[in-house]
N, C-alpha and C positions, 0 to 999 in steps of 0.2 A: 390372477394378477393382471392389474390394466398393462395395454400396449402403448406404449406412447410415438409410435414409427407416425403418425399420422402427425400429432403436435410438432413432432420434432421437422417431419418435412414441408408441413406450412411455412412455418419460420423459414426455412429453408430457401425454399421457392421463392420467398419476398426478398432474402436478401442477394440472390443471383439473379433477380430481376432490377436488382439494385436502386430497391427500394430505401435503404436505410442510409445511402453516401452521399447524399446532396446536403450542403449543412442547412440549407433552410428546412429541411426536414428534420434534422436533428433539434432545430434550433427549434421549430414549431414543438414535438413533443417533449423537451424539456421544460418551453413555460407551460403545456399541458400539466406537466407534472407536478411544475409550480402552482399551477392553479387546482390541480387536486388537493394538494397540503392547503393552501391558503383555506379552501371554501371548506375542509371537512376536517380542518384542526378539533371540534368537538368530537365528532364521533373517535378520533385517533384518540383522543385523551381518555376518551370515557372506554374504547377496545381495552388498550393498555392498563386502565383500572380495574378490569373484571378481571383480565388473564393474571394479574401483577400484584392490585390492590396498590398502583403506583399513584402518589401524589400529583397533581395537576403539575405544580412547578417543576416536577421529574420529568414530569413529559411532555411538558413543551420545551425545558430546556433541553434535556439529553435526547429527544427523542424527535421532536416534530421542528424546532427555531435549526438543531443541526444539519439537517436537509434543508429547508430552505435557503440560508447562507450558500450549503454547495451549490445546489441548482443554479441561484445568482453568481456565482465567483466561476462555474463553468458557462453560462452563457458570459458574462463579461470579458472568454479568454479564448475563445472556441476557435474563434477566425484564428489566431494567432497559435494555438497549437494544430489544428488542422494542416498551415502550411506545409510544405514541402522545406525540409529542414538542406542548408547547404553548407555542408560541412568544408572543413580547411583540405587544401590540394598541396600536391609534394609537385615535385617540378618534375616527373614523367607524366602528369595528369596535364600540365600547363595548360595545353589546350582545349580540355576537355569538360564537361558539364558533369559534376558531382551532384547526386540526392540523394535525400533520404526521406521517401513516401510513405506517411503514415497511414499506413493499410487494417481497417476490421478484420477483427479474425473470421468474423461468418455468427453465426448460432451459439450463445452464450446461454449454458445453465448456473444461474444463482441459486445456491442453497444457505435462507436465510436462517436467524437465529431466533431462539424464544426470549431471551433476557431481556432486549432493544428489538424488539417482531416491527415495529414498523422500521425504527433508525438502521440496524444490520442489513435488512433487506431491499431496505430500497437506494440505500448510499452507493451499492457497488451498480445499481442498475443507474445510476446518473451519469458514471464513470463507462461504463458500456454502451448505454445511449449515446455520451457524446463520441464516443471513438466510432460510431455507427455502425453497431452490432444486431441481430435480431436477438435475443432473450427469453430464455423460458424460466419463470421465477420460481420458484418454493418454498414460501415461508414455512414456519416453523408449526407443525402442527400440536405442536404443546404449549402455543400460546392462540388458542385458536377463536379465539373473539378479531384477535388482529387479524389471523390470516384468512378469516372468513370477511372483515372487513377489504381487505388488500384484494382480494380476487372477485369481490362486488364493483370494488372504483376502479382495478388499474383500466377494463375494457370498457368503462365508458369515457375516459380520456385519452388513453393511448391507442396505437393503432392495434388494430385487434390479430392482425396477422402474424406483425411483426413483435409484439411483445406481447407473451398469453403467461397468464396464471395457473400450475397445478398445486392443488391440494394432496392431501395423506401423509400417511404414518412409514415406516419402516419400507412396506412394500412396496409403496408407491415409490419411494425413491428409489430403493434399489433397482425397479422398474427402468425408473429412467438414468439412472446410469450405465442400463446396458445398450443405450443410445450411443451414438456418436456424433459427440459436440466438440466445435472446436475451442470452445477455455470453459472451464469451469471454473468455480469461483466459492470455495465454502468456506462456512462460518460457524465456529460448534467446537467442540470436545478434538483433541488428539486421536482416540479410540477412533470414532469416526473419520476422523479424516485421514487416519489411514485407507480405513477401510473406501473412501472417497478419491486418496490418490492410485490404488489398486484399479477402481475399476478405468480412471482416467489412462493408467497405462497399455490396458486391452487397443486403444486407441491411438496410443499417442499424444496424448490430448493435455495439452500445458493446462498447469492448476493453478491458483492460488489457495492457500490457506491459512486462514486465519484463528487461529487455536487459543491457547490460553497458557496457563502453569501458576508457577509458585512465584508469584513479584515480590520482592522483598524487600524491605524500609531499615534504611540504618541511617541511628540516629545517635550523634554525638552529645557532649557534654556543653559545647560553645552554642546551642541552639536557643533559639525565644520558645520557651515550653509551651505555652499557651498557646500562641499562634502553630507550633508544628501539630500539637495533640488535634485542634480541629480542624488543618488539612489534613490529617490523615484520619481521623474519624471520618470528615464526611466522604473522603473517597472507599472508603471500609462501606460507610453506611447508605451510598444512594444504591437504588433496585436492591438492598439487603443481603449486599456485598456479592449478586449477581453480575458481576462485571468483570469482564477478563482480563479488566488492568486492575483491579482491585489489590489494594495494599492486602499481600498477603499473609505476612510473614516478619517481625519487626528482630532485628541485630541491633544490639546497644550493650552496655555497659551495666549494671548492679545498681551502680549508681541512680543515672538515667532512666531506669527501668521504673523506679519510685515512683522518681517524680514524675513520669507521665503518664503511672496509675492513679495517680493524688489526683491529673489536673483532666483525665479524662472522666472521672466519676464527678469533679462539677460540670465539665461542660455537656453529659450526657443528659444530666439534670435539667441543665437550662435549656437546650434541644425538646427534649421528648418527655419530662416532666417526669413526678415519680411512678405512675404508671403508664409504663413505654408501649404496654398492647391499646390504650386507649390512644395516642396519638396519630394524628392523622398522615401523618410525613413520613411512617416506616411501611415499604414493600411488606409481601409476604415471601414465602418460597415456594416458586412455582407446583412441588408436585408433592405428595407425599413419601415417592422413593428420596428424591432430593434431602426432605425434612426428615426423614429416618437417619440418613447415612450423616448429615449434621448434626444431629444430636449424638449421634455417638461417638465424635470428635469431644464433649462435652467432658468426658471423663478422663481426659490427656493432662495430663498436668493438673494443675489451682486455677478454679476459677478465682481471678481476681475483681474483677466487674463484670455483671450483668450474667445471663445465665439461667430466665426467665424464658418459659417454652410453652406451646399452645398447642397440642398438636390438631382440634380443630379446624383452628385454625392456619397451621402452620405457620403459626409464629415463633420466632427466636429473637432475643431481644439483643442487639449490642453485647457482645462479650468478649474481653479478654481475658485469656490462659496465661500463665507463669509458670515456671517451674517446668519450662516442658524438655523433653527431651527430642535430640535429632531424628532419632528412631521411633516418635510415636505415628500413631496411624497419620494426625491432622498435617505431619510433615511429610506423607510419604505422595499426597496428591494434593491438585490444585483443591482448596477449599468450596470455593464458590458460595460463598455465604457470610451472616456477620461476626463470625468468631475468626479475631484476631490474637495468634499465639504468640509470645515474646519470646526470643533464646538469645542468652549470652555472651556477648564476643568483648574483646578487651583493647580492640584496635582496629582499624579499618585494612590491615592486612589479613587480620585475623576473619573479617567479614567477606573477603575477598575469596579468600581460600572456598570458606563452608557454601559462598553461591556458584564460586565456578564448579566445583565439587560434583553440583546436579543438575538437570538438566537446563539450558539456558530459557528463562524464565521469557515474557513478554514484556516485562517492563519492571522499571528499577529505581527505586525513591531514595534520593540522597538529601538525609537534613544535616546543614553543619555550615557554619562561618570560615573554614579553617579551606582557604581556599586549595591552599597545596594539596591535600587530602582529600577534596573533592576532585581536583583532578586525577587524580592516584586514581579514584573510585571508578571516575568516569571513564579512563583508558583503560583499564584492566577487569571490568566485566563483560562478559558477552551479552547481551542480552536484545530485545526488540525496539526498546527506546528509554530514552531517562527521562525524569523532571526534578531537578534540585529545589530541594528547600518547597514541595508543594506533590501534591499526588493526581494523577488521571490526567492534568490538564495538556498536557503535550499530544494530546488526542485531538486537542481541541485547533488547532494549529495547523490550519488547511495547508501551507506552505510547507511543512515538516511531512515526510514518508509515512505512513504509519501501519508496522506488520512485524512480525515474528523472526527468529533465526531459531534454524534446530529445532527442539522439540514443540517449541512456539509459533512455530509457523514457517511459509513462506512467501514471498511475496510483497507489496506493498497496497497499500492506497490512501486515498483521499487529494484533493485538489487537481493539481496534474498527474500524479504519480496514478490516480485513480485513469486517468485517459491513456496514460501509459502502459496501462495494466494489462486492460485491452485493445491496446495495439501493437500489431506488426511493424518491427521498423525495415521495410523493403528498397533496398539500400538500389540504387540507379545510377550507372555509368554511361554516360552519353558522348560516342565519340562522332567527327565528322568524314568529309569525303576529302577536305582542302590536300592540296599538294601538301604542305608542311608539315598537316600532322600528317601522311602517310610515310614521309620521310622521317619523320621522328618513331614512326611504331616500325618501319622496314629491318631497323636496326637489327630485330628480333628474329627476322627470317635468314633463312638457311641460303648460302651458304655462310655455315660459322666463320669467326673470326678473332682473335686476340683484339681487335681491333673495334669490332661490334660488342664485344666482353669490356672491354674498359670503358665505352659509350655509356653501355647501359649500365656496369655497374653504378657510372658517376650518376646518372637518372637516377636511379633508386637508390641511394644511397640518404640513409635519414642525417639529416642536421639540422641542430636545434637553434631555431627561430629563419630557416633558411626560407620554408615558404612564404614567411610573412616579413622579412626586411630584405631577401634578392629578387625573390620572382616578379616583381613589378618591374626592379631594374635591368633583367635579363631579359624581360618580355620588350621591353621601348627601346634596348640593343636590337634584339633581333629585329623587330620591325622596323626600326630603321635605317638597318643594314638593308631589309628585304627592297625597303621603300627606292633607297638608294638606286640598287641593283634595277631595281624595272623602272625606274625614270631615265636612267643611262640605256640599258635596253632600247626602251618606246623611241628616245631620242637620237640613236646612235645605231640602229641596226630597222632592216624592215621585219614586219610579222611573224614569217616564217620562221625566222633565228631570233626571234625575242624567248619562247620560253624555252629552249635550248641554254641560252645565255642564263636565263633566271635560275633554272635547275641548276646549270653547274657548279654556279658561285655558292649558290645554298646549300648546298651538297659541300664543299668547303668549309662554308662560316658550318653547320652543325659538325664538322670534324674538329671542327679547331677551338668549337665554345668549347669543349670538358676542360682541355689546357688553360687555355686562357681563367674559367673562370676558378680553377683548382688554384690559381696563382692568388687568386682574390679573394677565396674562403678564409 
């Protein structure tokens, strides 16, 4: 089994030489990165078609224009989340300097995915790159046209120390999880990521993960048919319902149910023609265990459309089930593929119940005009994210969180949540040496007092809107009480008995601000 102590402590060394924290070095290898994507968009589209058999428009939209976009929308914002954030002060801090230093964690391992091998994988490295982390990446070795591609470009544009590519299978990763990184970051199966946050705990070592489940679509009766059937087809059918937001699972009515078999057997028609293995627009299924274990989903219920298999080629064509039950196999795991099963429900209470039921899925599709109802929907699931009335596109929404709760994951990214992800918020209290504040922290020192107890309670004492509409006016009191005091002083006493005089009265006015201002609260 390979070592990886060597990879892991190059990275290393560059980032405690503090290599990766100046942001003109972040900023330089992000438009590297950009300019990777830019110059080798062919070769990404053509990786992605051999491992995938995915459509150009698959892959530049979902897969290559989606990095792009972040790259630009992170350098466009970098200075500005880089800063030193300065949070609201209570009136025991008054005097003091509040931060909060967004600090890299150090050595980040990505473990990317096969379904999106370039999008999966390199999205959370632009979100680690900007927080200025060093990186050790892992695409997916089951899509291995990309990750052969990804480990040829990333070390001729990025820095070779600070961010390296490993390859392999099973081994190799477990290999490298018996490293110690400080965040890890995976993308894949539940199963796995358990086994992922397992070894992150030998360490300590913060995760995120990004997993998948059962996303479910409910669909009422007040809906435009047409228009719901082919947002939710095409998010069922891009990468050949390889997607971990992938409409999994649809709730509706008897009714309902009909009419959106009627209206999805012409629109599949007009998509992919009457024979759907010749069209060029449909994925395959990555592997043949994958195509085994989906086809025997195929015997759950009635097929009602589609239902067409290849196993040469591993194809499966668009299919939806009816008739199924809560207890057949295709309801007991996340799918991963293009058979969409329908089950019954009579109400959106009724839909409520059967999804909080199991585990909380990664994403949840609401179609319906009935605005009360959709809210009902939207406060009373749990799940990783919604989109009403349309499927997958809440993904798309750099500004939106986007990650798992419960069995679905944990964690977030994309946009800023992606710099957030990895970074440290190392929170900074800066106090000085002035007379004033040391008589304002004295309060604290021994010996005790009912007296220094009522001081300090009133300091810390929370009330709401106090920092931000008295502390300004308590602060231009004090100061020009203080002002006062050593202008009488300077003018009415010599040197030696001026800060005697200064202390006393200040010593005073802080006895007597709690009263005074308790009168004024």
């Amino acid at each position: 089994m390979a070592n990886y102590s060597d990879v892991v402590q190059k990275a290393r060394s560059a980032f405690r030489n503090g290599r990766t924290k100046p942001i003109d070095f972040r900023e330089r290898q992000l438009k590297q990165l950009l300019w990777m994507l830019e110059e080798n968009t062919t070769a990404m589209v053509e990786a992605v078609g051999r491992d995938l058999w995915k459509s150009r428009l698959e892959a530049l939209l979902l897969e290559i224009n989606v990095l792009i976009n972040e790259v630009k929308n992170v350098l466009f914002h970098l200075k500005e989340w880089t800063k030193p954030e300065k949070p609201s002060k209570g009136l025991v801090n008054a005097m003091d300097g509040l931060l909060i230093y967004n600090d890299p964690y150090g050595v980040v391992l990505i473990i990317g995915a096969w379904n999106y091998p370039i999008h999966l994988t390199l999205l959370p490295l632009v979100g680690a790159i900007a927080a200025g982390n060093c990186v050790i990446l892992k695409p997916s070795e089951m899509s291995p046209a990309s990750a052969e591609l990804l480990a040829k470009l990333i070390p001729n544009y990025l820095d070779q120390e600070c961010f390296q590519v490993v390859q392999g299978g099973v081994p190799e990763t477990t290999a490298l999880l018996k490293e110690r990184f400080d965040y890890i970051f995976y993308t894949g199966s539940a199963a796995v990521g358990k086994i992922v946050r397992a070894a992150a705990n030998e360490h300590l070592t913060p995760v995120t993960l990004e997993l998948g489940g059962k996303s479910p679509v409910y669909i009422d009766n007040t809906v435009d048919m047409n228009i719901t059937v082919k947002r939710i087809l095409w998010g069922k059918c891009i990468n050949a319902g390889q997607t971990c937001i992938a409409p999994d699972y649809i709730l509706c009515p008897k009714e309902v149910q009909s009419s959106f078999v009627a209206k999805a057997r012409e629109v599949l028609q007009e998509w992919y023609g009457s024979n759907v293995k010749s069209s060029p627009d449909l994925c395959r299924i990555i592997s043949d265990k994958h195509y085994k274990r989906l086809v025997s989903f195929l015997n759950n219920g009635r097929i009602a459309v589609g239902g067409e298999t290849n196993s040469s080629e591993r194809f499966i064509s668009p299919t939806i089930l009816v008739d199924v039950k809560p207890t057949d196999p295709v309801m007991q795991e996340e799918i991963f593929g293009p058979i969409l099963p329908i089950l019954n429900v009579d109400s959106p209470s009724e839909a409520i119940s059967f999804i909080n039921s199991r585990n909380q899925p990664l994403a949840f599709y609401i179609f319906t005009k009935n605005s009360k109802d959709m809210k009902m929907l939207v406060e009373n699931v749990t799940c990783g994210g919604i989109t009403c009335n349309d499927t997958v596109m809440h993904a798309s929404v750099d500004s939106l969180p986007f990650g798992g709760v419960g069995y679905s994951g944990m964690g977030a990214y994309h946009g800023v949540y992606s710099f957030n992800t990895f970074t440290h918020k190392k929170s900074c209290l800066i106090k000085d040496f002035s007379p004033l504040a040391e008589k304002l922290a004295s309060f604290r020192y021994p010996p005790y007092s009912q007296k220094k107890i009522n001081i300090l309670s009133f300091l810390l004492a929370k009330r709401k809107g106090l920092s931000l509409k008295f502390l300004p006016y308590l602060m231009m009191f004090t100061f020009g009480v203080a002002a006062t005091i050593v202008f009488r002083a300077i003018t009415k006493r010599n040197p030696s008995e001026m800060w005697t005089t200064v202390s006393a009265k200040m010593s005073g006015l802080w006895h007597s601000t709690p009263s005074i201002v308790a009168k004024g609260v």
